[in-house]
C-alpha positions, -999 to 999 in steps of 0.1 A, spaced: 282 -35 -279 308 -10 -267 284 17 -269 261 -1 -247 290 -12 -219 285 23 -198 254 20 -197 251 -19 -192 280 -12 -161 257 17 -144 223 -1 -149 244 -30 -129 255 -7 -103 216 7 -100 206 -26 -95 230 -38 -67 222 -7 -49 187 -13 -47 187 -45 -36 210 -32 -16 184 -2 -3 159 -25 -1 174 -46 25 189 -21 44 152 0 43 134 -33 56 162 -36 86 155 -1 93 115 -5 93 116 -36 112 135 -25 139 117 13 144 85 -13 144 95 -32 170 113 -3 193 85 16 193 60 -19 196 37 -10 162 17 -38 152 31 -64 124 9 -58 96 13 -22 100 51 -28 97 40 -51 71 20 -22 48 52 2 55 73 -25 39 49 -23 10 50 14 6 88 13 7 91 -15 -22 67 6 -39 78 39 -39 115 24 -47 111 3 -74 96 37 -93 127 51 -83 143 23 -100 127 20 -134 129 62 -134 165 59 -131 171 30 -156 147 50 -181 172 78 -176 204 58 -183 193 44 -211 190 75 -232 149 84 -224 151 121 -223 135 137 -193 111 156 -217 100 127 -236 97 108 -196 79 136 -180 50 137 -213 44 101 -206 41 104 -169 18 134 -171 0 111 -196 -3 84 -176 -13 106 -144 -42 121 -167 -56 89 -177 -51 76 -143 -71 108 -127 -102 104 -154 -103 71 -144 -106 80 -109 -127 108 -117 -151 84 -134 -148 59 -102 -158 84 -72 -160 50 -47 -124 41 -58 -109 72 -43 -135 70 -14 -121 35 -6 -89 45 -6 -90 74 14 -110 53 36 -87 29 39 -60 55 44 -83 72 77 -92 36 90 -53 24 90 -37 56 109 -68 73 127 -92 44 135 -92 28 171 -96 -8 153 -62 -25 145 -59 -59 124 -63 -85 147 -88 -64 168 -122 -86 171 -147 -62 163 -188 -59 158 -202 -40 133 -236 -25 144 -254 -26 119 -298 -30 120 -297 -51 87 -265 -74 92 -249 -85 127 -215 -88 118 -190 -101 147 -155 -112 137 -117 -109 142 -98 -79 112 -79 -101 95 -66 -77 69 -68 -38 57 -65 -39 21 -67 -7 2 -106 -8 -10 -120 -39 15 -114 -48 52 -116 -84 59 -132 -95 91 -133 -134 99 -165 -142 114 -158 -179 114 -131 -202 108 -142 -208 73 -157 -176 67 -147 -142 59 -165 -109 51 -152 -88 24 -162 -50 38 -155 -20 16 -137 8 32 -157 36 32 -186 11 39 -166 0 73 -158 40 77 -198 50 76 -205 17 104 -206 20 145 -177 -5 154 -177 -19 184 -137 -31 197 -141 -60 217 -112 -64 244 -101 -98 250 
């Protein structure tokens, strides 16, 4: 047990300060959003990105202090990033979604919340954005009744922003 108490005492200390970052990062997002008026769900999504991207820095940091050598940490990421990239590779409309999705959220005149219609010959779609998830955009057309849209389905569409 002694052997363990440094590194029990710093994983302690790594945890408290990222629940600690955590909160203090969401203050900070939340009150950028609102000075400079950006919508909630974007907010929302930035949040997301945030817990993301610091919970890897947490679990690289605890691998670290308990003895993982950073040779035998970066063969397993660059392992896990090459089956993660033939994956992709072998799913074209996954990365076309994302990057899609990643287009439609910061370049695209269509917010969540926007009511929108898609013109499309086939399929009159008319609805209210109700969510941009990373592959499908979700457009209520009724109050029971969603549409699940894939990205770079939505991206390859006329859209039509209805003002209210």
């Amino acid at each position: 047990m002694e052997e363990y108490k440094i590194q029990i005492i710093e994983t302690a200390i790594t945890i408290i300060t990222f629940i600690i970052a955590l909160k203090i990062l969401s203050r900070v997002i939340e009150k950028v959003g609102n000075r400079f008026s950006y919508h909630k769900a974007r907010i929302k999504i930035v949040k997301k990105i945030k817990s993301f991207v610091l919970y890897i820095i947490l679990v690289g940091i605890l691998v670290l202090i308990w003895g993982i050598a950073p040779s035998q940490l970066a063969a397993y990421i660059a392992s896990l990033f090459t089956v993660l990239g033939i994956a992709f590779l072998a799913q074209w409309s996954i990365i076309s979604n994302i990057t899609s999705t990643l287009i439609i959220f910061f370049n695209h005149q269509v917010n969540i919340g926007d009511t929108i219609v898609i013109l499309d010959k086939d399929y009159h779609i008319e609805g209210k954005i109700s969510d941009i998830g990373v592959f499908f955009i979700i457009i209520k057309v009724s109050e029971n009744e969603n549409v699940s849209l894939p990205s770079n389905v939505f991206m390859q569409k006329m859209v039509k922003k209805i003002k209210k």
